[in-house]
DSSP file (Angstrom, degrees, kcal/mol; ACC not computed):
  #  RESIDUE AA STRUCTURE BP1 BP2  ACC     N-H-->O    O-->H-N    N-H-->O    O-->H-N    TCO  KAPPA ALPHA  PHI   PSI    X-CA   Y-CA   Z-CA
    1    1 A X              0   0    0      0, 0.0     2,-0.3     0, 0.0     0, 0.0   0.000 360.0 360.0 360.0 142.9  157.3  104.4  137.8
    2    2 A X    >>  -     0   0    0      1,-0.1     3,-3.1     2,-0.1     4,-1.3  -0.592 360.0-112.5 -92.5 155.5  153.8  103.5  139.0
    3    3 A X  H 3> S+     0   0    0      1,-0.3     4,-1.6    -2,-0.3    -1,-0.1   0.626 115.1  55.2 -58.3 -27.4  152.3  105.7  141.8
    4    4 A X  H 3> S+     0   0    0      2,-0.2     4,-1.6     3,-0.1    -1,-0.3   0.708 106.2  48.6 -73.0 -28.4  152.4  102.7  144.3
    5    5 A X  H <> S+     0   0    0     -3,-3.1     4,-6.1     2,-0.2    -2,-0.2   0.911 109.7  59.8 -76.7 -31.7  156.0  102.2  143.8
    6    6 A X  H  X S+     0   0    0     -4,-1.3     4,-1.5     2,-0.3     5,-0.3   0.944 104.4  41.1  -0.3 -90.5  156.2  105.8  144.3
    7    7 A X  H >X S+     0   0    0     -4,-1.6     4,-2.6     2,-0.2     3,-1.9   0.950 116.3  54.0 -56.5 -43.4  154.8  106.1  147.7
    8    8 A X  H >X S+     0   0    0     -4,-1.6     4,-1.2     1,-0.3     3,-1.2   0.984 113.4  48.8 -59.6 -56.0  157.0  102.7  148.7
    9    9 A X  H 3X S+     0   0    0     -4,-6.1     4,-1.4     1,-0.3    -1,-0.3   0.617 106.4  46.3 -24.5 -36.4  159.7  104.5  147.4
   10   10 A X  H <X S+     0   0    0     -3,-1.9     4,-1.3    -4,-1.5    -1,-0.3   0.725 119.3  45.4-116.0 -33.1  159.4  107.8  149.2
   11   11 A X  H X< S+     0   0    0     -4,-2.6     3,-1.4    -3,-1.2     5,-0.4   0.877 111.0  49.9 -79.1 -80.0  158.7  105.6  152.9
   12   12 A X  H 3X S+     0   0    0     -4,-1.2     4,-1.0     1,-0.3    -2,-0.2   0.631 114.9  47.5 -49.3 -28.4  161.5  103.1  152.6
   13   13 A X  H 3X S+     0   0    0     -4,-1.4     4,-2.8    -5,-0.3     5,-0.5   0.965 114.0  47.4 -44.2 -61.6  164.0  106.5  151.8
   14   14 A X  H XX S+     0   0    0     -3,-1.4     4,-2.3    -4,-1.3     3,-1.5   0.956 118.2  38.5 -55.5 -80.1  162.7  108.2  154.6
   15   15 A X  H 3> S+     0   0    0     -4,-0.4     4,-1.0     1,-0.3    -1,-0.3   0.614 106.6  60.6 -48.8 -18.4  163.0  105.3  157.0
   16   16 A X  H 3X S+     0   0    0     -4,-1.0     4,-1.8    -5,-0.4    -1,-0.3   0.602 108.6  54.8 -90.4 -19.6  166.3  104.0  155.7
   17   17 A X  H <X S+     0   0    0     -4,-2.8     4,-2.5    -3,-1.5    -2,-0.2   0.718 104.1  49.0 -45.9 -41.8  167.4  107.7  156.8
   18   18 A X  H  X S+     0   0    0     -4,-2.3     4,-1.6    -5,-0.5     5,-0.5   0.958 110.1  48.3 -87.3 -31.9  166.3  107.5  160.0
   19   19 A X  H >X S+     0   0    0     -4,-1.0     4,-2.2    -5,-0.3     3,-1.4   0.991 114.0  49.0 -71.4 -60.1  167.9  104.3  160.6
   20   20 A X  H 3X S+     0   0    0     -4,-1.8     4,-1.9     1,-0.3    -1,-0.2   0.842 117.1  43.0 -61.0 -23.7  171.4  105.7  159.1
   21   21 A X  H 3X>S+     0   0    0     -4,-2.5     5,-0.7     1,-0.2     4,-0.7   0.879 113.3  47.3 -80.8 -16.4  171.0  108.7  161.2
   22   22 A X  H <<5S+     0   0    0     -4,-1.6    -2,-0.2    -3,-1.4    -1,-0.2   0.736 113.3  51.7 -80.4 -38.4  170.0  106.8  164.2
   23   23 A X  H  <5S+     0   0    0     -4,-2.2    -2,-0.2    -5,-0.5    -3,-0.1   0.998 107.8  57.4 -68.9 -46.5  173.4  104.2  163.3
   24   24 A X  H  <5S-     0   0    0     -4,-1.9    -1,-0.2    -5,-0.1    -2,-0.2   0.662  96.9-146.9 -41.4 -37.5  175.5  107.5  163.1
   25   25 A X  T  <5 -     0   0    0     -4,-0.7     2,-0.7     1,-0.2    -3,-0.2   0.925  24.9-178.4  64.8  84.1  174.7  108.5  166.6
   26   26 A X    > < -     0   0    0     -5,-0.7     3,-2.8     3,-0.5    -1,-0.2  -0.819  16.8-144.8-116.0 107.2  174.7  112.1  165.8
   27   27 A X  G >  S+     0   0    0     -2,-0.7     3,-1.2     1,-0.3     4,-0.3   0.846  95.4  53.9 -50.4 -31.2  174.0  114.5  169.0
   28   28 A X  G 3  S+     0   0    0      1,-0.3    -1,-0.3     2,-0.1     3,-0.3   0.824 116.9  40.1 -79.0   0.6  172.4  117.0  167.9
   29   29 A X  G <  S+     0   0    0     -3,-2.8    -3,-0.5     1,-0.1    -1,-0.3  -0.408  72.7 106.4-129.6  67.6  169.8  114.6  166.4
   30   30 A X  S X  S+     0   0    0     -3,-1.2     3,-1.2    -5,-0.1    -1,-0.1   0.571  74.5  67.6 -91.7 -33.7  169.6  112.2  169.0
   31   31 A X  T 3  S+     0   0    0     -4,-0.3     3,-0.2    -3,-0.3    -2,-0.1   0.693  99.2  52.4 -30.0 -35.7  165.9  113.9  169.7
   32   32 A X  T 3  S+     0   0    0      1,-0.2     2,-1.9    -4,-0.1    -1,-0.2   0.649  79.2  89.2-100.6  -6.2  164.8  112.7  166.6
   33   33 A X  S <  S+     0   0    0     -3,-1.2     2,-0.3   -12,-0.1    -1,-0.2  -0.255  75.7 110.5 -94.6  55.4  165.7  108.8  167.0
   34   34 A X  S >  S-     0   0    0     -2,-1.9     3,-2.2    -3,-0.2     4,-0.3  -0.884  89.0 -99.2-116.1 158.8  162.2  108.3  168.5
   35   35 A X  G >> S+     0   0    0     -2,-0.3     3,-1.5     1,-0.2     4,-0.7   0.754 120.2  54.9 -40.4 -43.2  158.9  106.7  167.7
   36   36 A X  G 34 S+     0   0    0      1,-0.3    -1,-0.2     2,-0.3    37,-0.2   0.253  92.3  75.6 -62.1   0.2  157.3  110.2  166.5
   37   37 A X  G <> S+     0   0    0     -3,-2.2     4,-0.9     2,-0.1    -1,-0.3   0.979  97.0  44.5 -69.9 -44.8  160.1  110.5  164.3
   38   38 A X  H <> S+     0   0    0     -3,-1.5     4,-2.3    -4,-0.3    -2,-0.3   0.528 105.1  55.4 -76.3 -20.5  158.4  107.9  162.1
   39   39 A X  H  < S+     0   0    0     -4,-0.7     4,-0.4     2,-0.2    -1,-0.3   0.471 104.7  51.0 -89.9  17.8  155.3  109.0  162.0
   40   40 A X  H  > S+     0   0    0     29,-0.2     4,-3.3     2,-0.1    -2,-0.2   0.849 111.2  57.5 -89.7 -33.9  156.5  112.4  160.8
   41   41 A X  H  X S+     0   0    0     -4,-0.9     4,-2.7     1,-0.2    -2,-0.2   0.964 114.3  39.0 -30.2 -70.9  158.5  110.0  158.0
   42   42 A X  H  X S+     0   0    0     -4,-2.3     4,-1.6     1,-0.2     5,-0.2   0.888 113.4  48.8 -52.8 -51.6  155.2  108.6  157.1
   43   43 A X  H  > S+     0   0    0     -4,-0.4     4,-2.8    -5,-0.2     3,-0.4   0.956 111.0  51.3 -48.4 -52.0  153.2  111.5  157.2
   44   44 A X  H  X S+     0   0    0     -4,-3.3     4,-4.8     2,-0.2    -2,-0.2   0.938 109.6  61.4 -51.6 -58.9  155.9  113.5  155.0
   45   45 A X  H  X S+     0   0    0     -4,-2.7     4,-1.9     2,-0.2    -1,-0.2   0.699 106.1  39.2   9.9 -82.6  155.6  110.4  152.6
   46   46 A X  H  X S+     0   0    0     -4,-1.6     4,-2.0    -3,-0.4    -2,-0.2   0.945 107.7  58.2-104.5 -36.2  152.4  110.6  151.8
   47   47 A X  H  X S+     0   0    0     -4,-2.8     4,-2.4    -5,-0.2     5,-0.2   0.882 113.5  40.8  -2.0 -59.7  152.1  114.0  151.5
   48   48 A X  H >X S+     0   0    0     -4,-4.8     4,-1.4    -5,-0.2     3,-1.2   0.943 119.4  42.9 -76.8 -60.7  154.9  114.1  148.7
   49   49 A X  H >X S+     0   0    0     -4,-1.9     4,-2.0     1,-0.3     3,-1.0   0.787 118.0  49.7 -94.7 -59.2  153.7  111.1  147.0
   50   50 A X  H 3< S+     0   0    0     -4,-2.0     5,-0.5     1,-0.2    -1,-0.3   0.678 120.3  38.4  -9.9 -66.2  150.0  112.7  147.6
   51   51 A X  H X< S+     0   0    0     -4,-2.4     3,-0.8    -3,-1.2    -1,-0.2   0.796 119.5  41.0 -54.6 -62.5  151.2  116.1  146.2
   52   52 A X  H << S+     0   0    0     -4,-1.4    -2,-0.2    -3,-1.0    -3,-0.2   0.865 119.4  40.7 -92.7 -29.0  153.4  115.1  143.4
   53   53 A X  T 3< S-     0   0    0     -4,-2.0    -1,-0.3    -5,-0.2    -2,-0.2   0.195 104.7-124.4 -88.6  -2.3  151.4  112.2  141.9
   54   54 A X    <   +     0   0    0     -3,-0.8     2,-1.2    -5,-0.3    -3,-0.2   0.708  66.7 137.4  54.4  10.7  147.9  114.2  142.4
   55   55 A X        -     0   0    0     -5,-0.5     3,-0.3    -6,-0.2    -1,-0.2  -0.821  32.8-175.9 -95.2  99.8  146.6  111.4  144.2
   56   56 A X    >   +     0   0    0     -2,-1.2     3,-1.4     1,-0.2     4,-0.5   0.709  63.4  82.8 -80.8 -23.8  144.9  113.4  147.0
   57   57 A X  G >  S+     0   0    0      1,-0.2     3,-0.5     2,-0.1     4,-0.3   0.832  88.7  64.1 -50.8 -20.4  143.6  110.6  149.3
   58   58 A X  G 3> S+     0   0    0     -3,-0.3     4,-1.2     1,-0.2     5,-0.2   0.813  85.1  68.4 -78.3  -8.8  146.9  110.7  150.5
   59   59 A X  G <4 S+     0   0    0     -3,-1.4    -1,-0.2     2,-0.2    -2,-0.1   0.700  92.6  56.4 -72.9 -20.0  146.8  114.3  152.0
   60   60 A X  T X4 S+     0   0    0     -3,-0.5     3,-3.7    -4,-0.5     4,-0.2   0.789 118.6  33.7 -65.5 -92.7  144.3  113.7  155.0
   61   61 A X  T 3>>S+     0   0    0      1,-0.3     4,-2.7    -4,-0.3     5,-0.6   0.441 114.7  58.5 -60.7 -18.4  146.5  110.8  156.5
   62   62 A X  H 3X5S+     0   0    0     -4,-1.2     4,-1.0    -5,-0.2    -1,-0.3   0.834 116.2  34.0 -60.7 -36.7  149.7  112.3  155.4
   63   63 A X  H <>5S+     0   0    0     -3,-3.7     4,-1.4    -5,-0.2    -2,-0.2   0.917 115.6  51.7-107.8 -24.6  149.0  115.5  157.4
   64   64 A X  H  >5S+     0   0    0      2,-0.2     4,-1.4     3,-0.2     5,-0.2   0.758 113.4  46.1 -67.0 -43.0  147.2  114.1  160.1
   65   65 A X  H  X5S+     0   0    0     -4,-2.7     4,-2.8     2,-0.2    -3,-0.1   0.903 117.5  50.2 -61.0 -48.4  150.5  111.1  160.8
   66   66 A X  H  X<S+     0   0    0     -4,-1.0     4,-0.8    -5,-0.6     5,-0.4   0.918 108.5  50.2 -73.0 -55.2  152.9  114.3  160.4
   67   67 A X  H  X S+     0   0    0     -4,-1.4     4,-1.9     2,-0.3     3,-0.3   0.695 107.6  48.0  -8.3 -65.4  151.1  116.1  162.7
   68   68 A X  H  X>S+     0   0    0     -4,-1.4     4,-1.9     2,-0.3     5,-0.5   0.988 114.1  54.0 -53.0 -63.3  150.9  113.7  165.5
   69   69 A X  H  X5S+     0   0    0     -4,-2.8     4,-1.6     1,-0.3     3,-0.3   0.695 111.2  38.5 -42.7 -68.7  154.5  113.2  165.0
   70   70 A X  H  X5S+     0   0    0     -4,-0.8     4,-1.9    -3,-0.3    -1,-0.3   0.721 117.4  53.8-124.3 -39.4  155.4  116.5  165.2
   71   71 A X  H  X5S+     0   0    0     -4,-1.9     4,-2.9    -5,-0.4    -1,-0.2   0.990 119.2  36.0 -42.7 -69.9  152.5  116.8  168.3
   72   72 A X  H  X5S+     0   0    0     -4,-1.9     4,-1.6    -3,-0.3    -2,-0.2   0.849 113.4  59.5 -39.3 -54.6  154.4  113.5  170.3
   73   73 A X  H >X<S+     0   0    0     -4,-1.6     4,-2.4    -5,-0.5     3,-1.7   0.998 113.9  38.7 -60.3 -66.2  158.0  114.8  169.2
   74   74 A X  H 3X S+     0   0    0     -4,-1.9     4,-2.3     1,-0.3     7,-0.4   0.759 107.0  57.3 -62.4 -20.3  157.2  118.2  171.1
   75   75 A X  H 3< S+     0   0    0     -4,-2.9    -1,-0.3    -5,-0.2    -2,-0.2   0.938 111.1  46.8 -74.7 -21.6  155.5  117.0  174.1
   76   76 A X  H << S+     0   0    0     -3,-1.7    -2,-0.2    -4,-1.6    -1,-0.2   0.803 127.5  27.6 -92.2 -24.2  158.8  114.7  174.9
   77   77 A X  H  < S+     0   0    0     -4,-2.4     2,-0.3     1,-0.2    -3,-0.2   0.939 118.1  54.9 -81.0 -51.8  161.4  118.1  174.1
   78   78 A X    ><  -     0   0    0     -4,-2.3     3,-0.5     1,-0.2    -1,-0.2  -0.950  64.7-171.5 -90.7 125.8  159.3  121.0  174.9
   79   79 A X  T 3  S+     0   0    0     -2,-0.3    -1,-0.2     1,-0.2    -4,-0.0   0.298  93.0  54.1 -43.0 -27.2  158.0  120.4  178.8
   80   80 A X  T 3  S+     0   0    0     -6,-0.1     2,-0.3     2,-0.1    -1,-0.2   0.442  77.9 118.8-103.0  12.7  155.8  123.5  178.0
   81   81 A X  S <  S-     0   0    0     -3,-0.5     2,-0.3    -7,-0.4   -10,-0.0  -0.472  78.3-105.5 -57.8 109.8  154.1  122.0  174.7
   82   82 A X        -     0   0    0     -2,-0.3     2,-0.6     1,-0.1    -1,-0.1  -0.379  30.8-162.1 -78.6 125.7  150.5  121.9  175.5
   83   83 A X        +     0   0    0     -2,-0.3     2,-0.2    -8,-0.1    -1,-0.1  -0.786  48.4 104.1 -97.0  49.6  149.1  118.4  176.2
   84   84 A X  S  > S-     0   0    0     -2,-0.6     4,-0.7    37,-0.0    37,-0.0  -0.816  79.5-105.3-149.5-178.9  145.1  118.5  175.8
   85   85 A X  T  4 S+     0   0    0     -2,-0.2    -2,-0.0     1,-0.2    32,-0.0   0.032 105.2  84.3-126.9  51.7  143.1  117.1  172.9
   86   86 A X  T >> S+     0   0    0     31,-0.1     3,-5.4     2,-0.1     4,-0.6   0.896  83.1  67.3 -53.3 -79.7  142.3  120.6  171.2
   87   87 A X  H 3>>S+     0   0    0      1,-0.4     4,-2.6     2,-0.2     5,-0.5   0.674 106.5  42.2 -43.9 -46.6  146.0  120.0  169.5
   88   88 A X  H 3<5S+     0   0    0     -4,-0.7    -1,-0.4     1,-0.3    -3,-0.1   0.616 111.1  50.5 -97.3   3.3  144.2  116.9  167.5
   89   89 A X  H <45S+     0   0    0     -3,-5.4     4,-0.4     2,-0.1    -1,-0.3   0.875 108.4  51.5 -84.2 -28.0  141.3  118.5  166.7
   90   90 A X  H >X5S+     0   0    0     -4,-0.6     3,-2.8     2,-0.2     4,-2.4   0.942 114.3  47.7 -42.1 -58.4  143.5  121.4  165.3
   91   91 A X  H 3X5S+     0   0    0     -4,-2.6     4,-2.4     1,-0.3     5,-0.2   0.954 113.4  50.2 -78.7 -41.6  145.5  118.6  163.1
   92   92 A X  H 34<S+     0   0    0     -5,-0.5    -1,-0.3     1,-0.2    -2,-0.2   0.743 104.3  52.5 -26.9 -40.9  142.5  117.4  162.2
   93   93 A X  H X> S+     0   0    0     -3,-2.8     4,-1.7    -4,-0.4     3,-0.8   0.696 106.3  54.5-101.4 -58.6  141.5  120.3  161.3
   94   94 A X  H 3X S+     0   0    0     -4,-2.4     4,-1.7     1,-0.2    -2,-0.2   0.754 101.8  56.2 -22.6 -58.7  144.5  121.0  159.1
   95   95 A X  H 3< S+     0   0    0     -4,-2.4     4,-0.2     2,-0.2    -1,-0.2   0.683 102.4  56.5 -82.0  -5.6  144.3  118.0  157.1
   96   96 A X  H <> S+     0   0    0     -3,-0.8     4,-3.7    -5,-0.2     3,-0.3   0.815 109.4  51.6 -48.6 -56.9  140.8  118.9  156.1
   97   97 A X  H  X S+     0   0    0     -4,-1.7     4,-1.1     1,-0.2    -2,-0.2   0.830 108.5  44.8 -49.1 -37.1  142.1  122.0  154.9
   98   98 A X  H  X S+     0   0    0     -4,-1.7     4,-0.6     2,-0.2    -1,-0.2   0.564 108.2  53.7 -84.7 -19.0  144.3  120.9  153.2
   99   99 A X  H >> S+     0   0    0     -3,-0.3     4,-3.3    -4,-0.2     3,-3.3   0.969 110.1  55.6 -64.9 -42.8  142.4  118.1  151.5
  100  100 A X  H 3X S+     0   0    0     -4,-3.7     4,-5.9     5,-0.3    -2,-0.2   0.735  94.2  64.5 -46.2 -37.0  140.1  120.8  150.7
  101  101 A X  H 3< S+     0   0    0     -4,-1.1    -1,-0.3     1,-0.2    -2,-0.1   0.856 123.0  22.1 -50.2 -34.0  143.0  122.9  149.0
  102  102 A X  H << S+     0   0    0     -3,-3.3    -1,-0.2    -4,-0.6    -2,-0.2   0.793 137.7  25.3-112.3 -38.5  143.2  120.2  146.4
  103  103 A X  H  < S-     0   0    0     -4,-3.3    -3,-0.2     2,-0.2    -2,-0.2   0.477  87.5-133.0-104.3  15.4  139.6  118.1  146.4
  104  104 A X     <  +     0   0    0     -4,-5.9     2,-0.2    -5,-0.3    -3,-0.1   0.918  69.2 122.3  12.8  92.1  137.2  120.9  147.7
  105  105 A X        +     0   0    0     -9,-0.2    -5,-0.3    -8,-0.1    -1,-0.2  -0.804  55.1  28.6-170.1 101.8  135.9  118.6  149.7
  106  106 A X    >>  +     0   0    0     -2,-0.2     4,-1.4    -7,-0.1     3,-0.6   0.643  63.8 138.7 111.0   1.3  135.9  119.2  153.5
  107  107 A X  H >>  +     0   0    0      1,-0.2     3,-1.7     2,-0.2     4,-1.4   0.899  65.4  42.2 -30.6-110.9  135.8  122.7  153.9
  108  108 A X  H 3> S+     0   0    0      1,-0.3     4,-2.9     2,-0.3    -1,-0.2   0.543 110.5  52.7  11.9 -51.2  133.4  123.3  156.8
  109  109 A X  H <> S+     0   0    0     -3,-0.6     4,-2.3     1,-0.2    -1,-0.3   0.870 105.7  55.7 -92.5 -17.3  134.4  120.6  159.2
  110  110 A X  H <X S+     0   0    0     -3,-1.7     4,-1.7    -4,-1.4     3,-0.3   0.988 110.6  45.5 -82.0 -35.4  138.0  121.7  159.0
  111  111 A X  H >X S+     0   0    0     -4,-1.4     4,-2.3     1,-0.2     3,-1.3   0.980 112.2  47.9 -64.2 -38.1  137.2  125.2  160.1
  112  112 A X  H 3X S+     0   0    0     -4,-2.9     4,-1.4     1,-0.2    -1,-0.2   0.811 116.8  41.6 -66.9 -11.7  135.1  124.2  162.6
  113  113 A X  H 3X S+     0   0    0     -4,-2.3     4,-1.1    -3,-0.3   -20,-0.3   0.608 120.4  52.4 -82.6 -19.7  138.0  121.5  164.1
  114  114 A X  H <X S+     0   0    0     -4,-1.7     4,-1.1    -3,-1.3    -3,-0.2   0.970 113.5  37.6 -82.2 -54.9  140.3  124.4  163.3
  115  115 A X  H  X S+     0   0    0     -4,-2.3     4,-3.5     2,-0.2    -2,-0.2   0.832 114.4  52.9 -46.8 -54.1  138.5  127.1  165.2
  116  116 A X  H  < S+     0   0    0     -4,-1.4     4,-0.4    -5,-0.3    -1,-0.2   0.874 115.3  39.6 -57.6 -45.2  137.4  125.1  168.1
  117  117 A X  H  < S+     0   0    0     -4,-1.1     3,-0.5     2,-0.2    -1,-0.3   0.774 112.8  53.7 -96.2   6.4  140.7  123.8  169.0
  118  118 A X  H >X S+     0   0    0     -4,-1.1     3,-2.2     1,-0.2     4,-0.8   0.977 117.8  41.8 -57.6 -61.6  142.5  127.0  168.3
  119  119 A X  T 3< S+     0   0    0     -4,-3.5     4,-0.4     1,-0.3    -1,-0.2   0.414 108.4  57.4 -70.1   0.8  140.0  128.5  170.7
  120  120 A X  T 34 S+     0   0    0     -3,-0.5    -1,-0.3    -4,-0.4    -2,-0.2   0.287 110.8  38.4-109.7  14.2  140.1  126.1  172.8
  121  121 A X  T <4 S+     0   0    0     -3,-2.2    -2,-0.2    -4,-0.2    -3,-0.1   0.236 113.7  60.2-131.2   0.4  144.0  126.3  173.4
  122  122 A X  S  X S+     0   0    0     -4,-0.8     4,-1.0     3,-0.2     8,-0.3   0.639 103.2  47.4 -85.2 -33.1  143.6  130.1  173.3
  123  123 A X  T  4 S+     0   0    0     -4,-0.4    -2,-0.1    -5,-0.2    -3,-0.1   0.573 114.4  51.7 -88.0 -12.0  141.3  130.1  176.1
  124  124 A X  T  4 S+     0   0    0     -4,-0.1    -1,-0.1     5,-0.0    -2,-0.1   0.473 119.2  27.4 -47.8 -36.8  143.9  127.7  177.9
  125  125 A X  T  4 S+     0   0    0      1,-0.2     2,-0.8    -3,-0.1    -3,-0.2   0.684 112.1  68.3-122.1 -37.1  147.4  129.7  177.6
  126  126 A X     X  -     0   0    0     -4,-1.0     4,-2.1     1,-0.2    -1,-0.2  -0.712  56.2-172.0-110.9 105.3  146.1  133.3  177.3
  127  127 A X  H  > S+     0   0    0     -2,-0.8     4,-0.7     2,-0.2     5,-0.2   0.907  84.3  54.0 -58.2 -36.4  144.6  134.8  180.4
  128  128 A X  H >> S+     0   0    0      1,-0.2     3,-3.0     2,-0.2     4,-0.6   0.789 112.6  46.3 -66.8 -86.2  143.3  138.0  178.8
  129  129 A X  H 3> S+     0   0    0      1,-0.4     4,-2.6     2,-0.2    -1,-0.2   0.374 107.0  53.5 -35.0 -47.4  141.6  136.0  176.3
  130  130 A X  H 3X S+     0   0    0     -4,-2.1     4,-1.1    -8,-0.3    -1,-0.4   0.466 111.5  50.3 -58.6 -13.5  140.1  133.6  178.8
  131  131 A X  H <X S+     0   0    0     -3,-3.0     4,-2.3    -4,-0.7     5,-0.2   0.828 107.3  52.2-111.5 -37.0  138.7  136.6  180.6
  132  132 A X  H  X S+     0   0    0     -4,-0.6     4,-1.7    -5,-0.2     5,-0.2   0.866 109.7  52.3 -47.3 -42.9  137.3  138.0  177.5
  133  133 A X  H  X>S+     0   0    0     -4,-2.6     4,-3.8    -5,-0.3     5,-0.5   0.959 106.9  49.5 -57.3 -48.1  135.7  134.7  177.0
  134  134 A X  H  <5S+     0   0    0     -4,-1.1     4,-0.3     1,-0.2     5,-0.3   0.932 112.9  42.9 -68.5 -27.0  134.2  134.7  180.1
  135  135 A X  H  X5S+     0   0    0     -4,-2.3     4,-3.2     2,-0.2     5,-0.2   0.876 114.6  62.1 -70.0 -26.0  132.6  138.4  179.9
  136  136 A X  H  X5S+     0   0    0     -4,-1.7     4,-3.4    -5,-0.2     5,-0.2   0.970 112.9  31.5 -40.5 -68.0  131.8  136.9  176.1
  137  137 A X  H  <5S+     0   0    0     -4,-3.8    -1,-0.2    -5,-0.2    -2,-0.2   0.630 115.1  60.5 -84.7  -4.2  129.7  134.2  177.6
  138  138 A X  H  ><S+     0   0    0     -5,-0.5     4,-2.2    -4,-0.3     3,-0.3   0.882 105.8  48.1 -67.8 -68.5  128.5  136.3  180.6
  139  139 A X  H >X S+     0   0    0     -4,-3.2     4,-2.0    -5,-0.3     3,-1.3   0.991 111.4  49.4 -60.8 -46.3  126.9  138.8  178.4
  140  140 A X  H 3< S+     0   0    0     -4,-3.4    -1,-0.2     1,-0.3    -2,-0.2   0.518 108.0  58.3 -69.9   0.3  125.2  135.9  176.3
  141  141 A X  H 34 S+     0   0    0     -3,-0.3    -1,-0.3    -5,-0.2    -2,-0.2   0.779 112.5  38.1 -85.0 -27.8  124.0  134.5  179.7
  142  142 A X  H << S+     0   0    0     -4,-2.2    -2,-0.2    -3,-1.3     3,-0.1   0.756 124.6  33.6-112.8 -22.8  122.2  137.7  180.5
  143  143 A X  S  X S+     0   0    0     -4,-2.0     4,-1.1     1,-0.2     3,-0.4   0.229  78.9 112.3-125.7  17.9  120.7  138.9  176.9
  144  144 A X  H  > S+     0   0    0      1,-0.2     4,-0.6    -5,-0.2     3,-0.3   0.899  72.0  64.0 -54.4 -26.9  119.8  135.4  175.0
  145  145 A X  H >> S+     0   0    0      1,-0.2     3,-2.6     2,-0.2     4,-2.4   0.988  95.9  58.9 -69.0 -34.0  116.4  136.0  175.2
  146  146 A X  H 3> S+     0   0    0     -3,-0.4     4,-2.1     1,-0.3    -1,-0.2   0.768 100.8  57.2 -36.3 -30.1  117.1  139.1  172.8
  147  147 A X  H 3X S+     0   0    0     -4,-1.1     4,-1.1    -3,-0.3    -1,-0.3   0.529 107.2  51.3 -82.4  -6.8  118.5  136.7  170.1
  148  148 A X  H <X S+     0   0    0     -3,-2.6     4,-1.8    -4,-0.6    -2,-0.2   0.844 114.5  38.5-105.9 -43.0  115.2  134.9  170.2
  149  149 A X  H  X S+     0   0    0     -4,-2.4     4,-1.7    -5,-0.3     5,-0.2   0.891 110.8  54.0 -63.6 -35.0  113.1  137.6  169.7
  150  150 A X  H  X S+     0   0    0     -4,-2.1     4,-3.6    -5,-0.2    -1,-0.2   0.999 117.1  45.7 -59.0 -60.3  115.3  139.5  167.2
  151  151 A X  H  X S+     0   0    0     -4,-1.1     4,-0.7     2,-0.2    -2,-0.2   0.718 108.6  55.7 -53.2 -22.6  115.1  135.8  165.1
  152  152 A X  H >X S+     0   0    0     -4,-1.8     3,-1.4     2,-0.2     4,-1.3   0.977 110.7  43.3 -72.5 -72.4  111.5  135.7  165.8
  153  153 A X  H >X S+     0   0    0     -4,-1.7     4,-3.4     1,-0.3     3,-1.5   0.947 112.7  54.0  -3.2 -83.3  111.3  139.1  164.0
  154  154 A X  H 3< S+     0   0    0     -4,-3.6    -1,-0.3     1,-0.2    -2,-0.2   0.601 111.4  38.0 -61.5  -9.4  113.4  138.0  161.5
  155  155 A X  H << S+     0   0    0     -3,-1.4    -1,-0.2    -4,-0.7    -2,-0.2   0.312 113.6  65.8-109.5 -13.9  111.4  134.6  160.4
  156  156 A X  H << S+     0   0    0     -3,-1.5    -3,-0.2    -4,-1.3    -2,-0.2   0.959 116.8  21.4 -68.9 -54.5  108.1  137.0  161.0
  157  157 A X  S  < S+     0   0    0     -4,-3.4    -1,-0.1    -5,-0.1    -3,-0.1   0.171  91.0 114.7-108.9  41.8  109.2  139.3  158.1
  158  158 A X        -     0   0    0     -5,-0.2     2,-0.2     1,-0.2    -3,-0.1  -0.388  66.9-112.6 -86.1 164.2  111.3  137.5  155.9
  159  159 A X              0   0    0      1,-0.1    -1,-0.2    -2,-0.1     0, 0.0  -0.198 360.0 360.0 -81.4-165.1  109.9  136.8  152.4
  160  160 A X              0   0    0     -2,-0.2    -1,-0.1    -3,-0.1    -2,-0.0  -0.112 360.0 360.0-126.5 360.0  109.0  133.7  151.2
């Protein structure tokens, strides 16, 4: 089968699921018969087809749809599911990673999109942390001018 019939394959299963479970009416998965269902469908999709076929362009947008989906799904179930847009720089952040795993390619901006909203949704939910940040950034208010002169130093007696 050729890699495009593939991928068609692997959606139109996935969505002809959710429609039979959606026809079924089944309660405990009545949560799932929502728009965010489908983009976890899609996402999942291309992931496998991504995955199984080696075709690795599919892996950003694969993990970046299921992500949202799974982002969307939880802000409408969890009430305490955090709602700020660290979360999409995190999945963002993810699917860099994950290209990387397979094209080394992308490295760098997915840790920094990983780190930034990790820290920035750690410094949101965790009060010790947030107070450690602020003494963080306290102390680097009061001694930056050391960092220029220790680099000053260091570009004085570096070789060449």
């Amino acid at each position: 089968m050729r890699q495009q019939n593939q991928l068609s394959a692997f959606i139109l299963i996935g969505v002809g699921l959710y429609f039979l479970l959606q026809q079924w009416d089944l309660p405990f998965l009545a949560n799932f018969s929502t728009w965010p269902s489908l983009f976890m469908i899609l996402g999942l999709s291309l992931l496998i087809h991504g995955y199984l076929t080696r075709d690795h362009d599919k892996i950003f947008p694969g993990t970046i749809l299921l992500g949202l989906g799974i982002h969307f799904h939880a802000v409408s179930v969890y009430p305490e599911w955090v709602e700020h847009w660290s979360v999409y720089a995190v999945i963002i952040g993810l699917a860099f990673l994950l290209r990387y795993q397979k094209t080394k390619a992308g490295l760098y901006p997915g840790l920094i999109l990983l780190s930034l909203g990790l820290f920035i949704l750690l410094s949101m939910t965790n009060s010790q942390f947030s107070q450690s940040v602020h003494q963080l950034i306290g102390w680097l208010e009061d001694y930056w001018p050391v960092g220029l002169i220790v680099f000053g130093i260091y570009l004085l007696f570096k070789k060449r």
